[in-house]
C-alpha positions as CSV (number, residue, x, y, z in Angstrom):
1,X,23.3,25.4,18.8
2,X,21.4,24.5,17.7
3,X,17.6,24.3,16.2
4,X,16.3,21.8,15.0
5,X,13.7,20.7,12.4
6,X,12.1,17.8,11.4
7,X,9.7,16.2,8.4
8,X,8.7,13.2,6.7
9,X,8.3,13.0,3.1
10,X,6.1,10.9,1.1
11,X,7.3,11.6,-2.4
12,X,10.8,9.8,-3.8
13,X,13.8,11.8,-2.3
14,X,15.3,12.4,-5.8
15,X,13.9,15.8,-6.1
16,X,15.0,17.1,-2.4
17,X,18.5,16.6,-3.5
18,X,18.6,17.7,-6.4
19,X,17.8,21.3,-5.0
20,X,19.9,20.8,-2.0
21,X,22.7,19.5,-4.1
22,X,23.1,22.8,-5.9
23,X,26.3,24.1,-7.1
24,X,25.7,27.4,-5.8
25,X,24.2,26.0,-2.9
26,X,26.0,23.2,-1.3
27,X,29.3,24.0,0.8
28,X,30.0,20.7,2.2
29,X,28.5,17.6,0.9
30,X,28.8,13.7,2.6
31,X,27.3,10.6,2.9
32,X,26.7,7.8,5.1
33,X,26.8,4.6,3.9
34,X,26.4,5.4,0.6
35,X,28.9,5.4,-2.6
36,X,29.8,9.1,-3.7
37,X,30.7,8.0,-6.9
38,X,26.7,6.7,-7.5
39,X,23.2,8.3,-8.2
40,X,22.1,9.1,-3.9
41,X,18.5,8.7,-4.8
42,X,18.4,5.3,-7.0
43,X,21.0,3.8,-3.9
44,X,18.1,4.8,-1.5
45,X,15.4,3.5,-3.3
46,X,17.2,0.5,-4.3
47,X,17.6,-0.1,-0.6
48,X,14.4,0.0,0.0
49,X,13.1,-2.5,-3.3
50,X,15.8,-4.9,-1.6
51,X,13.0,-5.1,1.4
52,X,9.8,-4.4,-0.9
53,X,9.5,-1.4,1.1
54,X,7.8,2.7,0.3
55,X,5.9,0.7,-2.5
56,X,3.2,2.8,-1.8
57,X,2.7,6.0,-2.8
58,X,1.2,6.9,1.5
59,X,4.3,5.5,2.6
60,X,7.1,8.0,4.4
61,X,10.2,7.8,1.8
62,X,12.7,9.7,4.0
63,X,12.9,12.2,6.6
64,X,14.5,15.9,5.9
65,X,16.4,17.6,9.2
66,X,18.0,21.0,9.5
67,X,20.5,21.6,11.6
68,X,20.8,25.6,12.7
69,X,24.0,26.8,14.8
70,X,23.5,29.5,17.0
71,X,24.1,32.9,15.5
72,X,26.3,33.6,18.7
73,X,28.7,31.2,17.9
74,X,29.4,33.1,14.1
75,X,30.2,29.2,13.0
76,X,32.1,28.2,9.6
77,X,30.3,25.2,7.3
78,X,32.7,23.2,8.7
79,X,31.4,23.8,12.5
80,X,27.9,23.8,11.4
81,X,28.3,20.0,9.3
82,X,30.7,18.2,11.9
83,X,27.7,18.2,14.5
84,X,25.0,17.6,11.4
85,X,27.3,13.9,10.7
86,X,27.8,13.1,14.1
87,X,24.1,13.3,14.9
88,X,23.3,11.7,11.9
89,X,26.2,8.4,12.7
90,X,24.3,8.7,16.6
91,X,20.6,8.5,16.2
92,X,20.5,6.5,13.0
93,X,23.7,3.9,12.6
94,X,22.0,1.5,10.6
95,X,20.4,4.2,8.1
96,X,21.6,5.8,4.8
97,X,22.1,9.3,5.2
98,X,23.2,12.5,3.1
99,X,24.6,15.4,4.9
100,X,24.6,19.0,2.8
101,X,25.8,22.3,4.4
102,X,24.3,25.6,2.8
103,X,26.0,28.9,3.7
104,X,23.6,30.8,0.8
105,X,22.0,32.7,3.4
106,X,22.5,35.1,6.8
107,X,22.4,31.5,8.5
108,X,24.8,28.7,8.1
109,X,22.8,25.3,8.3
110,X,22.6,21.6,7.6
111,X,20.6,19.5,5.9
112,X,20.6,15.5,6.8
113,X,18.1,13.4,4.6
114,X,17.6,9.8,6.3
115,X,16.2,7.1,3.7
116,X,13.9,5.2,5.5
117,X,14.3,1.8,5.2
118,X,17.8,0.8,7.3
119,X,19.9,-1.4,4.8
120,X,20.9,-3.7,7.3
121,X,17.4,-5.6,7.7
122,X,14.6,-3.4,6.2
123,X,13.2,-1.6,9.6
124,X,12.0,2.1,8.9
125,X,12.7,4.8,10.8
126,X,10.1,5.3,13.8
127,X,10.3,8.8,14.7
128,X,7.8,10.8,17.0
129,X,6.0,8.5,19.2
130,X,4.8,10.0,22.8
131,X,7.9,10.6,25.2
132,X,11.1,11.8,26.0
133,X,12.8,7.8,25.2
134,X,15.1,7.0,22.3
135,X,13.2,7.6,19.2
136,X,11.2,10.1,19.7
137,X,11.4,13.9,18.4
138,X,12.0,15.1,21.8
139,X,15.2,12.5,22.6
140,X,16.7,13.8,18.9
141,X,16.8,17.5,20.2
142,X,18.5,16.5,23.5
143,X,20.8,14.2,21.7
144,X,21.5,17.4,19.5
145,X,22.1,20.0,22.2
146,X,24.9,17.3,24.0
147,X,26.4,17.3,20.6
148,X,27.0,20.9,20.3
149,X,28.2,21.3,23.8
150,X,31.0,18.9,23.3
151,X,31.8,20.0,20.2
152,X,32.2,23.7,22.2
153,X,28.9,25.2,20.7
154,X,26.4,26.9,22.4
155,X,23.6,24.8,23.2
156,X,19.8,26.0,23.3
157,X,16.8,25.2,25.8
158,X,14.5,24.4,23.2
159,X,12.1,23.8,25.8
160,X,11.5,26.9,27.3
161,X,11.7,28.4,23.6
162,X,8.9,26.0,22.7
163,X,6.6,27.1,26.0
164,X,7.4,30.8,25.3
165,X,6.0,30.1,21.6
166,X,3.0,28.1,23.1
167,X,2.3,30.7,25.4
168,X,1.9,33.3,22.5
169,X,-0.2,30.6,20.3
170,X,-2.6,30.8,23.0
171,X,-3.2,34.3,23.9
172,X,-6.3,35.3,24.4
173,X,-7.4,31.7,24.0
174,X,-9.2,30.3,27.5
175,X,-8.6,27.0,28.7
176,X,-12.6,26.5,28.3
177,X,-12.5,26.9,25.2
178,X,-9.8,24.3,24.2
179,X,-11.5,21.1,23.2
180,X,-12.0,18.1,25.5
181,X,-9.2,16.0,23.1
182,X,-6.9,19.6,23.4
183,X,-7.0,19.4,26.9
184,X,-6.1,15.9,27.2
185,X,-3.2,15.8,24.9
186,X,-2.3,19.5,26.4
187,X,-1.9,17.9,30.0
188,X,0.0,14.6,28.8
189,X,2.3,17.2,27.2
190,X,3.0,19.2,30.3
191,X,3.4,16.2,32.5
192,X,6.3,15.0,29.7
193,X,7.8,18.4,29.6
194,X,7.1,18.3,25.7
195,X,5.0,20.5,23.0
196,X,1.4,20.0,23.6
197,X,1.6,21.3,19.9
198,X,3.6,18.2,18.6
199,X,1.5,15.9,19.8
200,X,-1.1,15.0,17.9
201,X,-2.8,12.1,19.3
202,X,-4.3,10.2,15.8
203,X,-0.7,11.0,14.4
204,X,0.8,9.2,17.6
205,X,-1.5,6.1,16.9
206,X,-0.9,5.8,13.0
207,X,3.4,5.6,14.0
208,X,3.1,3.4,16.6
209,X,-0.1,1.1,14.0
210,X,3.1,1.6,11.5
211,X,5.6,0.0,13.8
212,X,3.0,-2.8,15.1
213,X,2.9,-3.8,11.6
214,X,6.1,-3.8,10.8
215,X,6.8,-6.4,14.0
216,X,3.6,-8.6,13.8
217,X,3.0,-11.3,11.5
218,X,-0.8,-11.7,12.3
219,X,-3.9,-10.3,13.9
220,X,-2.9,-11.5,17.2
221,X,0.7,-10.3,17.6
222,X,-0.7,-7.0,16.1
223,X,-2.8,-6.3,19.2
224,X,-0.2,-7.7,21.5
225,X,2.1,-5.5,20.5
226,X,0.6,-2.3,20.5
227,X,-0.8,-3.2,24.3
228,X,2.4,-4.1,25.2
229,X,4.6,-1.6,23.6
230,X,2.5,1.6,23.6
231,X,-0.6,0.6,25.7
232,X,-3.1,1.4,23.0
233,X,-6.3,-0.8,23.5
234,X,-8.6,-2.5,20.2
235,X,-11.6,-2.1,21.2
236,X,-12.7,-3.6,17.9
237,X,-10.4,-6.3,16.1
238,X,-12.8,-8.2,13.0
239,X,-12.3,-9.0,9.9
240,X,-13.7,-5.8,8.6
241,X,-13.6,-3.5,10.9
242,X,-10.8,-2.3,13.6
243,X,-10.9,0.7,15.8
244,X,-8.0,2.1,18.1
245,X,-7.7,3.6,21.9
246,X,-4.7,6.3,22.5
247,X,-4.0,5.9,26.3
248,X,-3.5,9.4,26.6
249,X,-7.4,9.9,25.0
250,X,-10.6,8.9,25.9
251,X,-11.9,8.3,22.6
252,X,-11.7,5.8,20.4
253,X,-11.3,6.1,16.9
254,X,-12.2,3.9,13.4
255,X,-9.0,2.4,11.5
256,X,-9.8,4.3,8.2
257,X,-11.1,7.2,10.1
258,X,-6.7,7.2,10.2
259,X,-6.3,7.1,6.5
260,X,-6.6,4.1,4.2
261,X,-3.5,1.9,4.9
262,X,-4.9,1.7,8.7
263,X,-8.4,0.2,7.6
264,X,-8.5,-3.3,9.0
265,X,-7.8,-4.8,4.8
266,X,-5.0,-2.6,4.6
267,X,-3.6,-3.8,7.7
268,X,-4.1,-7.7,7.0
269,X,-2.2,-6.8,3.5
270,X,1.0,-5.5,5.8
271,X,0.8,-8.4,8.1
272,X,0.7,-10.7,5.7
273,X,3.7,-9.0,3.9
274,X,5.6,-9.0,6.7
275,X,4.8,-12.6,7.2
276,X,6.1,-13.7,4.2
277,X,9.4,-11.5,4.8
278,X,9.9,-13.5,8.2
279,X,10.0,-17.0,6.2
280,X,12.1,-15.8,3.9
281,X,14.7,-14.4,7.2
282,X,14.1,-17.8,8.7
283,X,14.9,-19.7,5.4
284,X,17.9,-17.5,5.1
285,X,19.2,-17.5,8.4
286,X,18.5,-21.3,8.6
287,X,20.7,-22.1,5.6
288,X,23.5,-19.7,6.4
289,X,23.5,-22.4,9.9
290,X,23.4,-25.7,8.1
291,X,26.3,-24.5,5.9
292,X,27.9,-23.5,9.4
293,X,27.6,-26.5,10.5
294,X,28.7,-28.6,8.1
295,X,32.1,-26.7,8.0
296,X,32.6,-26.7,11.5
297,X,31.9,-30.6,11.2
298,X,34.5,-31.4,8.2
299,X,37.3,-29.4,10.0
300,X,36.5,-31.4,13.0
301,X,36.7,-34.4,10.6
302,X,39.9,-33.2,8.9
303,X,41.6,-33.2,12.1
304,X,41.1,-36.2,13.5
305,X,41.1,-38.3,10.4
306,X,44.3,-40.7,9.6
307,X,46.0,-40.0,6.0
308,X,43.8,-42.6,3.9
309,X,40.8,-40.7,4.8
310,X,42.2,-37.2,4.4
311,X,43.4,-38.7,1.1
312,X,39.4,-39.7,0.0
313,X,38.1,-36.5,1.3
314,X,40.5,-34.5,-1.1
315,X,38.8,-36.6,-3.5
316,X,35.7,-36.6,-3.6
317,X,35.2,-33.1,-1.4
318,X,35.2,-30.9,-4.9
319,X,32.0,-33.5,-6.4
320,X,30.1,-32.5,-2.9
321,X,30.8,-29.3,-2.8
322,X,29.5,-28.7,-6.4
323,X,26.4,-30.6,-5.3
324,X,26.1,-28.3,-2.6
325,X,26.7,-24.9,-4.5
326,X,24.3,-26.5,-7.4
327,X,21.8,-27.0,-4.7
328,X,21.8,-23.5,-3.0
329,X,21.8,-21.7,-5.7
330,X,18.6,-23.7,-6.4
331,X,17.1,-22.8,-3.0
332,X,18.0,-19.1,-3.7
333,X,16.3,-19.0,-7.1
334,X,13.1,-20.7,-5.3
335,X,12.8,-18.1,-2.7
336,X,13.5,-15.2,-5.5
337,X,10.7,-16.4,-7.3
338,X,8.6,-16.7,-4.4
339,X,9.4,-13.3,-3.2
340,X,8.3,-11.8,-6.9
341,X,5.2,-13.7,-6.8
342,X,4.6,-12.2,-2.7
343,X,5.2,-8.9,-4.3
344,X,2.8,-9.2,-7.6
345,X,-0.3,-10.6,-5.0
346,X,0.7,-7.4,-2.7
347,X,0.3,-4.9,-6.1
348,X,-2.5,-6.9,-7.2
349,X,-4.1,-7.0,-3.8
350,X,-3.9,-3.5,-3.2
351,X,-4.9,-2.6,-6.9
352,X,-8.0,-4.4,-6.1
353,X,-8.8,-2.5,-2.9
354,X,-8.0,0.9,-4.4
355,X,-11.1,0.1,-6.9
356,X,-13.5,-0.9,-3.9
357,X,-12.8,2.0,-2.3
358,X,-13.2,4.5,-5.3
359,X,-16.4,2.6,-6.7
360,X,-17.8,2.7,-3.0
361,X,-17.2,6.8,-2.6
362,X,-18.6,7.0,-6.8
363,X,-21.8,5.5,-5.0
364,X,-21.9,8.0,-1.9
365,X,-21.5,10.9,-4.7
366,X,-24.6,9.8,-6.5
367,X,-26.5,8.8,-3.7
368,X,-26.0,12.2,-2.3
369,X,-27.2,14.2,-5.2
């Protein structure tokens, strides 16, 4: 078994499935974590509303994998999409998931779409970072090969296929003339067994910047985190300007030399979103133990208490219990509220920065003519 190939999309996932969910297409069709019986693509984007998340339009919506079975093995739909679910329930338990099998062509194959945004607490999926450790493309194609061997397919050693392809990239091309960045990134590769080809050094630094920001709530913790996570230095952290060091890579590179969403406004925008998304998990959480503890601390009441006293608390526990539902549902509308006005400042924000950036590049145009 088994090839495997991966991308991230920006645009909404609607129009993926609605080609791969083709009558005349799709053999087998299931789902992970999601209702059959509902629209796929408004259960995957309503996931993601529910953490204010792929609100913009540069934002990765989902990730598209295909799943190839060895020619060798001649295998049925059924033997080519038990492998596809398994690795799907393995390398992504807390994300939504949609497994298709096509057998429209001289190859049977799989399609798995991943939203995301996991619906258990709003992480995205962090997929191709430097390495051979869990999360990385490199760990998904190992995970996949120990999948097909148990389930009796023939597994494939994807990385002597990928040197044989490199190798043939590269003929006739001298190592001199590979640039000082190629070479670096072509000798991390070989001393990580991997695809000097996949790596990509700025591509490395805008996942791990994407992660960073999804785990930091300030300036600070940004920096600390990509140091002590991926080892990638700041070398400039202001308010209007940040720059970036890839360990593997000499050089240092400009924030919105990245793309947009990594200038350093862009990036005080996410923090401070993800800020506000920690107070309103601490406020949850919080609540959900005060309510714990005043149960645990009636029972304890309840059992110890004589008959008068069980007698009163039957009386007047409905009145405080009311109060109490009254009041909750009065903290939950609060925090609703807050989370819509969080979200209107984010548009507004952003909307606002868009317009410097296009009257700024308008000027450039006309100074340059």
């Amino acid at each position: 078994m088994a090839i495997l190939k991966c991308k991230s999309y920006k645009n909404q996932v609607k129009t993926a499935l609605d080609y791969l969910l083709k009558e005349d297409k799709a053999d087998i069709v299931s789902s992970q974590y999601l209702n059959n019986s509902e629209d796929y693509s408004m259960q995957m984007r309503n996931t993601a509303n529910r953490f204010s998340k792929n609100k913009k339009v540069t934002e990765r919506k989902y990730y598209s994998f295909i799943i190839s079975p060895n020619n060798l093995d001649n295998p049925t739909p059924q033997q080519s999409h038990l492998p596809a679910t398994e690795f799907a329930q393995k390398l992504f338990p807390n994300f939504e998931a949609i497994i298709v099998t096509h057998n429209d062509t001289d190859n049977v194959h799989s399609h798995i779409i991943i939203n995301s945004v996991s619906f258990t607490d709003g992480k995205k999926v962090q997929l191709g970072r430097v390495g051979k450790h869990k999360g990385t493309y490199a760990y998904c194609k190992d995970q996949l090969q120990i999948i097909a061997k148990k389930q009796g397919l023939t597994p494939t050693d994807w990385r002597e296929a990928t040197r044989l392809k490199r190798k043939k990239q590269k003929a006739g091309k001298d190592l001199h003339q590979l640039s000082k960045v190629e070479q670096h990134i072509e000798a991390r590769a070989e001393s990580l067994g991997l695809d000097g080809g996949a790596l990509s050094w700025k591509e490395a630094l805008r996942r791990c910047i994407d992660d960073a920001k999804e785990n930091a709530a300030s300036r600070i913790e940004f920096e600390e985190y990509l140091t002590e996570q991926y080892d990638i230095e700041m070398p400039r952290n202001t308010d209007k300007t940040v720059s970036f060091k890839h360990p593997a890579v000499k050089e240092t590179v400009r924030g919105n030399k990245l793309g947009y969403e990594y200038a350093a406004e862009a990036i005080d925008i996410d923090l401070e979103l993800t800020f506000k998304r920690k107070q309103y998990y601490e406020e949850y959480y919080r609540e959900l133990r005060l309510n714990e503890d005043a149960r645990v601390g009636a029972v304890e009441l309840l059992n110890t208490a004589d008959d008068t006293t069980k007698t009163n608390i039957g009386r007047y526990g409905n009145e405080i219990l009311t109060d109490d539902r009254e009041e909750q549902i009065k903290r939950q509308q609060k925090l609703r509220e807050q989370a819509k006005r969080d979200e209107q400042l984010r548009q507004r924000i952003e909307q606002e920065s868009q317009s410097v950036v296009q009257s700024k590049r308008a000027a450039q145009r006309g100074f340059s003519r």
